[in-house]
N, C-alpha and C positions, 0 to 999 in steps of 0.2 A: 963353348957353353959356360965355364968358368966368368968369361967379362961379361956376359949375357946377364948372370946372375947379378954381379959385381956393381952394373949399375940398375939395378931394380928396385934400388931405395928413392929414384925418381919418379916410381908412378902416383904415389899420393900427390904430388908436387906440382906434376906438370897442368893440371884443370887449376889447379891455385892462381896460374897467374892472372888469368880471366876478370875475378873478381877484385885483384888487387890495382889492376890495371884500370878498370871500371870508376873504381873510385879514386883513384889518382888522377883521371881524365875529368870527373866530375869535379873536384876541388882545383883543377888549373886548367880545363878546359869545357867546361859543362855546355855551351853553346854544338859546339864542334864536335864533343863525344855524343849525343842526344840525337844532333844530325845523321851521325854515320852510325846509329845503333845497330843496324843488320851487320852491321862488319865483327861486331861483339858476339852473334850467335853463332856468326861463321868461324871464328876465332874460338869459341868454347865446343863445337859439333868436331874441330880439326884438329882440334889440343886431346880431348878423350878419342879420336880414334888413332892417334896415335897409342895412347895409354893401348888402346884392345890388341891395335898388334901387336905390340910388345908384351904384353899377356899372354897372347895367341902362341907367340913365339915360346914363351919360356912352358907354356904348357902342353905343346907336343917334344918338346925336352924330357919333360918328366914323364910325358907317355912311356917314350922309346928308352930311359936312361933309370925311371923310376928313384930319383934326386931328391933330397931334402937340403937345401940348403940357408945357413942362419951365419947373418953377421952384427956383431954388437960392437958398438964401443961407448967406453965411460962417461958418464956424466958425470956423475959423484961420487966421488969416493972418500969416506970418513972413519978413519978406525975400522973397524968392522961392517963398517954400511957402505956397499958400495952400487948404485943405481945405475944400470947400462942400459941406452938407447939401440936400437935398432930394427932390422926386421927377419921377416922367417918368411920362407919360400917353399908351400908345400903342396902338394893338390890342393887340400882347400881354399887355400891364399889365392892359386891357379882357375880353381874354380868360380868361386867369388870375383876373382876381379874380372872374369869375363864375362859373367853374367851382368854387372855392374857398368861395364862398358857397352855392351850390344845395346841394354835395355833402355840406359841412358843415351847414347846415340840416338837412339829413334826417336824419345820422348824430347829430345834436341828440338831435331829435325820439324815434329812434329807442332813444339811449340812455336816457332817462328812463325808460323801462319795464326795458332793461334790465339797465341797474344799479341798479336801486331796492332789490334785496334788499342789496346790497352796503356797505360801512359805509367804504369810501372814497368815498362817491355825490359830495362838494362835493369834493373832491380832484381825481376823476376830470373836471369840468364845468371848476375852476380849469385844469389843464391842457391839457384841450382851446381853452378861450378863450384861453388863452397861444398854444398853437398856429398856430391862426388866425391871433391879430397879427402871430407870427412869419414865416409865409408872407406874409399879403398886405401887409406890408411890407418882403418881399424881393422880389415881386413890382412895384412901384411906389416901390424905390430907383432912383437916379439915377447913381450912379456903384461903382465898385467895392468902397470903402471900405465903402458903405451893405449892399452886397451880401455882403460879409463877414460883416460883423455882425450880418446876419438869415438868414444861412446857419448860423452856429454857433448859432442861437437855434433855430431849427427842430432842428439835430442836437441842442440840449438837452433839446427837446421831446420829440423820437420815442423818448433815451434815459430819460425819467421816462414816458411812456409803454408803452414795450414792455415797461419793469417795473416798471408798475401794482402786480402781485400780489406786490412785493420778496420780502414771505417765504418763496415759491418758488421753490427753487433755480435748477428751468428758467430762470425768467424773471429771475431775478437774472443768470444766465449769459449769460441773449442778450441786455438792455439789454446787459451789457458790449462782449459781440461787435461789437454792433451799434456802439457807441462807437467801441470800439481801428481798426474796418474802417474807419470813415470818418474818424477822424483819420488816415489815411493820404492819403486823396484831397485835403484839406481842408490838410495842411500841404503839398501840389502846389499847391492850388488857392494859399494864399497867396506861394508863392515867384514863380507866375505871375503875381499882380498887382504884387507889386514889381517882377518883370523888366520887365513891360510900363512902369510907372510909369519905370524909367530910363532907358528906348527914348523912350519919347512926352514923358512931364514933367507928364500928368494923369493921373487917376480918372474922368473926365468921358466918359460914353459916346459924347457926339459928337464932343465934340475928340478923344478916342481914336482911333475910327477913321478919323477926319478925317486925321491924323497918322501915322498907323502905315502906311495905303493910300498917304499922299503919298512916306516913306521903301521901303515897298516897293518903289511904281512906280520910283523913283530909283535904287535898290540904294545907299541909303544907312547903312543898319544891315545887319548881319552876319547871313543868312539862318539861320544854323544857332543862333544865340540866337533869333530869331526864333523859330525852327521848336521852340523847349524851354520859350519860355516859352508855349506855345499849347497842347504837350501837358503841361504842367505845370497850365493852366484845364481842359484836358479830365480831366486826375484826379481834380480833385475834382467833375465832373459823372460818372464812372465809378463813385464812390462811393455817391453819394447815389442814383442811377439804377440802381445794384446791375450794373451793365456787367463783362463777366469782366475780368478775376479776382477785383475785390472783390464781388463779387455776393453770396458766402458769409453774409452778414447777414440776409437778406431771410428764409430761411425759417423762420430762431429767431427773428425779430420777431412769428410768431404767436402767443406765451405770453402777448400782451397781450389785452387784453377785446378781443372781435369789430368793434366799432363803431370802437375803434382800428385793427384790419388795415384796415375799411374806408376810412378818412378816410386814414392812410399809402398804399396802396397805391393810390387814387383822385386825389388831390386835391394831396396835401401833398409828405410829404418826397422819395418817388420822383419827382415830379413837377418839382422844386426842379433834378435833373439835368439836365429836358431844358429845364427853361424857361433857365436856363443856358446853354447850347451856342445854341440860339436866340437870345437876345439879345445874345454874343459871335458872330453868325453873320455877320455882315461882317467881322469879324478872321477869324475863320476861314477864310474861301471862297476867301481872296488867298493860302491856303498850300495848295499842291495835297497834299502829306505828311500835311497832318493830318488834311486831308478823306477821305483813302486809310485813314488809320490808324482813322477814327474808322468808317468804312463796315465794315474788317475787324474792328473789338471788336462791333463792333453784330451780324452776319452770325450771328458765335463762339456771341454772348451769345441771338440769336433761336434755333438751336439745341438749344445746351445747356440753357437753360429750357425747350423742351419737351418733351427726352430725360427731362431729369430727372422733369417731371412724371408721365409713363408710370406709374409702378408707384408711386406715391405710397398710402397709407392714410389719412393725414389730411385731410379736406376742405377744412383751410384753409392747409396745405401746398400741394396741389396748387394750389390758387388761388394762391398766392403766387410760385410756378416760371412762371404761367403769366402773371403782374402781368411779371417779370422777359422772358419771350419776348417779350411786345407790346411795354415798353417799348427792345426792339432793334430791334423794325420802327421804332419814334420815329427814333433814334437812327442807325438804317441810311440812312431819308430825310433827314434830315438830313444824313448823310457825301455821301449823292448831292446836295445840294445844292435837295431836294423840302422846303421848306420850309412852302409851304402844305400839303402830304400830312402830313406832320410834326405839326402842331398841329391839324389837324382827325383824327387818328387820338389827339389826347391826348384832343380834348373828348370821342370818342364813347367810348374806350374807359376813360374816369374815369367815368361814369355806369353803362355797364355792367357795370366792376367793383364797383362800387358796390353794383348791386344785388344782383352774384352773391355777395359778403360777406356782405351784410345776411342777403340770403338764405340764406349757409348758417349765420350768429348767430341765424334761425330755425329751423333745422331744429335746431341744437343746443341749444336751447333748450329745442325739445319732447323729446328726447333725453335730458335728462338727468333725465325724470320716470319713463323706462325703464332706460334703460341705468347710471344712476347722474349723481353730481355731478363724478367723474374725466375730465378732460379728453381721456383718453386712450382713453377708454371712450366719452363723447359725442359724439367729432368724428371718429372711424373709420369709415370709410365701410361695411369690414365689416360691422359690427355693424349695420350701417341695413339702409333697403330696403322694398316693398313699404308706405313710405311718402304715395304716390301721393294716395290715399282718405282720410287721417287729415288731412294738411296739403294743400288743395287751392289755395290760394292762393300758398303760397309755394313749392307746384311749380311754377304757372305763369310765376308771376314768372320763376323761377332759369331753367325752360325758352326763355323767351325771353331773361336774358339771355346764355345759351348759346350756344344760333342766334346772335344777336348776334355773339360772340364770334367764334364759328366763322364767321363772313362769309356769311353767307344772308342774301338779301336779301327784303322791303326794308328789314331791320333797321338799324342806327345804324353801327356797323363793316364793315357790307358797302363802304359808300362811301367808309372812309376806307383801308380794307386794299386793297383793291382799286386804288386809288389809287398806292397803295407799292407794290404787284406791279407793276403798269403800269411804273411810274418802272424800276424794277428792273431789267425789263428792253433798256431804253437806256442802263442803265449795266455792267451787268456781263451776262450769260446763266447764269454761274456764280453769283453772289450772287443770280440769276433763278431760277434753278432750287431752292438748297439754301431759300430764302423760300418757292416756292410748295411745296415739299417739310415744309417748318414749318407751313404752313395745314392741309396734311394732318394731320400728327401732332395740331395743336391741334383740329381737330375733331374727333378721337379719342379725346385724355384729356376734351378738357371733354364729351362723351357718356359716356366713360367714368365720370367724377362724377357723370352725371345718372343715368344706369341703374342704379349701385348703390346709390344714396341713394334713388331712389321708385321704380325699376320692381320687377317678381319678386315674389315670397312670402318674407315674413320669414319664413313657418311653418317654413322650409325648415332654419332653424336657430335659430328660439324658437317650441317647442310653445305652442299654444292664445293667438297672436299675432292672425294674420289669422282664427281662427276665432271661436266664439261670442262674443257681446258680454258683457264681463260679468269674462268672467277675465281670474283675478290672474298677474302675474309679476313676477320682477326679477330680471334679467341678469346681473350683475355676481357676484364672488366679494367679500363684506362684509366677510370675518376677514381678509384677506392671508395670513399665513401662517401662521394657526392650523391645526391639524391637525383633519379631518374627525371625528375623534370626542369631541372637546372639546366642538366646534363642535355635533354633534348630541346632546350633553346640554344644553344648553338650546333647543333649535329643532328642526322639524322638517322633513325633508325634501318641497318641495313637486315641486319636476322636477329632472331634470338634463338640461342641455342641452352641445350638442357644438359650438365653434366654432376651427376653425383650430387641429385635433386638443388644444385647450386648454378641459378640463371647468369648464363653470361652473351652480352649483350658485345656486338659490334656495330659503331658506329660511325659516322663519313660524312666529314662537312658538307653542304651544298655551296660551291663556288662556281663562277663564270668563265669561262676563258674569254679571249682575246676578240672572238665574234658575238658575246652574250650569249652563250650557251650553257646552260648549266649541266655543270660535270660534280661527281664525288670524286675524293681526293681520302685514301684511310687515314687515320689519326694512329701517330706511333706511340709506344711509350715516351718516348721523349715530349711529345710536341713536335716531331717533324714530319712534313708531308715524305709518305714513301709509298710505292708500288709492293704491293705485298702478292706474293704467289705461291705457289707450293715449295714445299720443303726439295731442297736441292741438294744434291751430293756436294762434299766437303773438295777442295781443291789439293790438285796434285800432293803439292807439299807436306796436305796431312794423310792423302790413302798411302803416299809410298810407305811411311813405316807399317801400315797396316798390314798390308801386304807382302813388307818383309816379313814382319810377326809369324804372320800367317805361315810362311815357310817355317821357321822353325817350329810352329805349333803340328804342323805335316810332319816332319823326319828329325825335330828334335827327343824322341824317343828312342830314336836310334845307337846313342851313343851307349845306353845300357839296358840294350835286349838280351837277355842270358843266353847267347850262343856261342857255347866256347866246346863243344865235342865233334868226335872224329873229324880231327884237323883243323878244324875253321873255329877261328875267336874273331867275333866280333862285338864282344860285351868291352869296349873302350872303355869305359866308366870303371871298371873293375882293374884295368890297367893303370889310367892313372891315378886310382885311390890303392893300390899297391902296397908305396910304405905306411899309409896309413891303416888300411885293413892288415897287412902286419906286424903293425903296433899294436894291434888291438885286441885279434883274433891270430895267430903264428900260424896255428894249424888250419885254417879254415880255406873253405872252397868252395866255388860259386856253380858249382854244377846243378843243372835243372832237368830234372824230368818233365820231361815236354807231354805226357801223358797229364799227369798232375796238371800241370802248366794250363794247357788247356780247359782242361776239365774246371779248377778255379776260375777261367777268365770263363768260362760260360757262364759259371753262376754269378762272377759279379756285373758283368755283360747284359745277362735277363735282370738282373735288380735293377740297373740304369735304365734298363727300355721299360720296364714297368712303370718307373717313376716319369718317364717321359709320355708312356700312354695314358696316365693319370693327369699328368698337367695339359695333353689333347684334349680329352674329355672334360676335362671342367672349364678351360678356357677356347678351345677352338668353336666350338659351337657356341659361343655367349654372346659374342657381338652383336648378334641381329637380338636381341630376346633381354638383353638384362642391361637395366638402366645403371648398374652400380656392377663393377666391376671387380669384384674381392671374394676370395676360396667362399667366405662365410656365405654369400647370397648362393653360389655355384654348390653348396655341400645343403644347402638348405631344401633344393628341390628334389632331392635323391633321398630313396628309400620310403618306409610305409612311417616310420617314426618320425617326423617329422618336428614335433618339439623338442624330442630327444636330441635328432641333431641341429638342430637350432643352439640348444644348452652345449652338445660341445663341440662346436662349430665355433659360437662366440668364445668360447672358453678359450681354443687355439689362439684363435685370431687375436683377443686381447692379449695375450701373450705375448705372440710373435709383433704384433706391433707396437706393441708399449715394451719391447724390448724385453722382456721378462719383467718388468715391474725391478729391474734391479736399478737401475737409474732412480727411480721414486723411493726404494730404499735406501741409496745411500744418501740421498738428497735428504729424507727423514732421518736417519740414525747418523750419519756423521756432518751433513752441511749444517741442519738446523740443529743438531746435538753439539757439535760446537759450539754455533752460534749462543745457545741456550748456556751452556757452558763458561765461554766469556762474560756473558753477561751477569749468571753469579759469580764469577772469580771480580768483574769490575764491582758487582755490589758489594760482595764481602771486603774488597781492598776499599773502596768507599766509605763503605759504611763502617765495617768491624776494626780494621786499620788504622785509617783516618781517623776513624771517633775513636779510638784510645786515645793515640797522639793528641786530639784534638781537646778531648775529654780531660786529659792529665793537664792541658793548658787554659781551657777552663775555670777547672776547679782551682790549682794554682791562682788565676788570676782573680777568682770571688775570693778564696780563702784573705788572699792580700787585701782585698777590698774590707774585709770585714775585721781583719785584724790591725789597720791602721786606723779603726774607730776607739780600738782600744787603750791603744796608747796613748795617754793626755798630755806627756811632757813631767811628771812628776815620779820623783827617785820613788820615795815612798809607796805607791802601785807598783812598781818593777818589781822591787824588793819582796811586796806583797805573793806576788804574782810566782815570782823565785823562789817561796821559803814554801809554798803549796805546792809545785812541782818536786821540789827536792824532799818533802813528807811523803808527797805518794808514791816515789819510785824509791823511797828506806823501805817503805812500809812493804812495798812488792819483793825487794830484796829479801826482808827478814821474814814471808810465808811460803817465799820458793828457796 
């Protein structure tokens, strides 16, 4: 077990070589590495699963041994300052790095198929292997300093990552966002590792809190530095974790390719916040203020991601509002001090999002052989539907991990959501209530995604869709803003179809074949002639991870069901968080009244199928009857009040889809208040600056001008000129 340990400073390592190799081929062999690129993902999918065994392995070590194991050695050492490198080896490290490795394997696997059309395919693969290294060597640093610099590694990840597609403006726009948001968190995050550093005198996570706990118990440092260098570490976990008010990043991070939302939003950079907060969680717990403050951002943040989600179009939007609610439940148990609930609601709900990403980079996938190659067009959930029958696989998948999501049991987040309600309520009835009031709502949007994506009749708004096998269509409007009769001299009109009172017309050259026949031929986005048919199930390569997912979304719940009486333990999770929950809590015990037990999961059980009957009801019966497909039209035909709810109906809805209006505030009070800003600081340095300087040089150069008229060349005027200056300054002398 000892050597097992001993070389486990090789897991961040070994995905590095990937990218290093990538670009050494490119710059001495770019012909020949380009050619054999698939050998590059099979070489990054076979380098991390080695990393997950060796994880695998060193984490039922610590199951059966309950092990902490930490090795440093120096970097620098100067007089009194000495900075050591290495790593720590603890459940969480254990936990983490196999969550990171499972999820990333898949999302491996996954992309090989689908980015294969794509011509940054060894870009994309370089990247993500950089990734990798970058977390799971934030995840198995040892001290702060290590944590820093694999925190900015990651945030440089996710920023070449979300803009993949640079050429794209979107996505040129939200890698930046995504950047400028988290350099806010991140310069908190490091002014709290210096405060603490000249509190304690280390980096060293155990002498840390070894030190910090002993000055508290004492009242030996000034509580109120204390209490700023703690929310100064919680910023930059608010950051990265998308926690209100930096949250604003998360939803323009979906410009990047699908397999990236999934890997960010599962495994990596969101995850990076709460592993964070968690492993500063003995600094934490000894300040009652920040455990208050960190419960109320988290409560804010479970909320507002999943108001916002409500009225969402994009399916991987919506998914990403709803990445942002879960991870506030993390982050709520966490303020409560539910540490264990905390990390077993990361591991089930990174698998489950996982799949429901994948799953909808499959639905878009087959999407865009209909609907077009515009992102805007293939991930609108409008536009979908009555998908059910065409993609049968990766409806089931997304269906369970829905349920999942929604906390139906025996699914994977039944146990661990459930867990955080339970806690919830011994801590607040308030923060008890507005949480199980968020189960609701999240059972509603994520039904609401499922129902418009595969239930209904797409006939409903594309002729000859669900009907006879065979026929042609194509959705989309090809010319932009070409004018319709340009447009039909060279094409001819094959339907017009009606969607969200916005006409979109499919059109189909008239050509000849080879006996003078005239045939239609559909016209692609591109310009090239294609055979268009129904949307088609995604290929082997991309259901297999799904349907791995799928499995862990089934019985990864398993690992922390509170069954540990008369004889039988099978609460794992409680084992291998052992030295950790003994660190934390000595006396503490996981035993559960299965009376209780129950009784809570009934009630939070009936809150998810209510929010599910609700999203039946307003969307299962609409298909056939509503030309506009949004909660507002569906909440407007119900009841006797009718403009009542109309007024707040649209009131939601503007809300939830304009994001809360928080985007347009900060775009008013800090982009243009800047702007506005600079531009008087450039006036004032302009004007008020400048024109002094400018002013003094000036007047200086008239003053010269008008005093060399004076001088004629004659002693006599000088003299003059001399004996009048030296009268008036006697004369001042002898009345002061």
């Amino acid at each position: 077990m000892e050597d097992t340990y001993q070389y486990a400073w090789i897991i961040p390592f070994i995905p590095l070589s990937v990218p290093m190799l990538i670009g050494v081929g490119l710059l001495l062999f770019p012909t020949a590495t380009k050619n054999l690129r698939r050998m590059w993902s099979f070489s990054s999918i076979f380098l991390l699963s080695i990393v997950m065994l060796f994880s695998v392995n060193i984490s039922i070590q610590q199951i059966n041994t309950s092990s902490i194991y930490q090795y440093v050695w120096a970097w620098t050492v100067n007089n009194d300052f000495s900075l050591e490198f290495g790593y720590l080896i603890d459940p969480l490290t254990s936990i983490m790095s196999i969550l990171i490795t499972t999820v990333g394997i898949m999302v491996l696997i996954y992309s090989d198929n689908y980015m294969s059309h794509d011509q940054g395919y060894l870009r994309f693969f370089a990247y993500m292997s950089f990734s990798n290294t970058s977390m799971l060597g934030l995840v198995t640093s040892s001290n702060l300093i290590q944590v820093y610099i694999f925190w900015e590694l990651v945030g440089m990840c996710s920023y070449l990552l979300i803009g993949f597609w640079f050429t794209r403006l979107v996505a040129a726009n939200a890698c930046q966002k995504a950047f400028v948001t988290n350099r806010v968190g991140d310069f908190g995050l490091l002014l709290g590792i210096l405060g603490l550093y000249w509190i304690t005198g280390s980096f060293e996570f155990r002498d840390l809190f070894e030190i910090f706990n002993n000055l508290i118990s004492n009242n030996e440092v000034h509580f109120f530095f204390v209490t700023l260098c703690a929310f100064l570490l919680f910023a930059g976990a608010v950051a990265k974790s998308a926690q209100f008010p930096l949250h604003v990043w998360l939803p323009d991070a979906m410009e990047g390719p699908t397999p990236i939302s999934a890997l960010i939003h599962a495994a990596t950079m969101v995850a990076a916040g709460i592993f964070l907060v968690a492993r500063l969680f003995p600094l934490f717990i000894v300040i009652p203020y920040i455990m208050n403050l960190i419960s109320l951002i988290s409560i804010i943040t479970v909320l507002l991601g999943a108001t916002l989600a409500l009225a969402q179009k994009d399916i991987k939007r919506g998914l990403a509002y709803s990445t942002m609610s879960q991870l506030g439940y993390m982050m709520l148990a966490l303020g409560m001090g539910s540490y264990r609930a905390a990390l077993f609601h990361l591991i089930t709900h990174a698998y489950s999002k996982a799949l429901l990403f994948l799953g909808s980079g499959s639905i878009i996938h087959s999407m865009e052989t209909v609907v077009g190659y515009s992102p805007d067009k293939s991930q609108n959930m409008v536009l979908m539907g009555g998908l059910t029958k065409h993609v049968p696989i990766t409806k089931t998948s997304f269906l369970l991990g829905t349920l999942s999501l929604c906390g139906i049991p025996p699914l994977a987040c039944f146990w661990s959501k459930d867990e955080i309600l339970n806690d919830s309520w011994l801590y607040s009835p308030i923060f008890a209530i507005i949480a199980c009031s968020t189960a609701g709502l999240t059972a509603f949007y994520m039904f609401r995604i499922y129902l418009l994506t595969f239930e209904g009749h797409l006939n409903a708004h594309f002729q000859n869709y669900s009907g006879k096998r065979g026929s042609l269509f194509y959705s989309i409007s090809l010319w932009g803003k070409e004018s319709p009769k340009k447009i039909q001299k060279n094409a001819s009109l094959f339907t017009l179809l009606t969607m969200n009172n916005n006409a979109r017309a499919a059109f189909f050259f008239k050509k000849t074949d080879g006996n003078g026949r005239k045939i239609r031929q559909p016209i692609t986005h591109f310009g090239i002639n294609n055979t268009l048919s129904y949307p088609q199930e995604s290929d082997n390569t991309m259901l297999f991870p799904l349907l791995v997912l799928v499995l862990f979304t089934l019985f990864g719940g398993a690992v922390g069901i509170p069954f540990n009486q008369e004889g039988l333990d099978l609460d794992i999770l409680s084992k291998w968080l052992t030295p950790s929950i003994n660190l934390l809590h000595p006396n503490s015990t996981n035993s559960v009244d299965w009376y209780e037990f129950v009784t809570n999961a009934v009630f939070s059980v009936s809150i998810a199928y209510f929010g599910i009957f609700i999203a039946f009801l307003l969307y299962k019966p609409v298909y056939s009857s509503l030309k506009n497909l949004n909660l507002m039209n569906s909440f407007a035909k119900l009841g006797p009040k009718r403009s009542l709810w109309d007024k707040i109906i649209n009131a939601i809805y503007g809300w939830s889809y304009h994001r809360g209006y928080i985007d347009v505030f900060y775009s008013t009070s800090l982009t243009k208040g800047l702007r506005g800003l600079a531009e008087l600081t450039n006036f004032f340095d302009r004007r008020i600056i400048d024109g002094i300087t400018n002013g003094v040089g000036v007047t200086s150069f008239f003053l010269g001008e008008g005093i060399k008229y004076i001088g004629g060349g004659r002693i006599s005027s000088y003299l003059f000129f001399y004996i009048c200056y030296v009268s008036v300054f006697l004369v001042m002398i002898h009345y002061h």
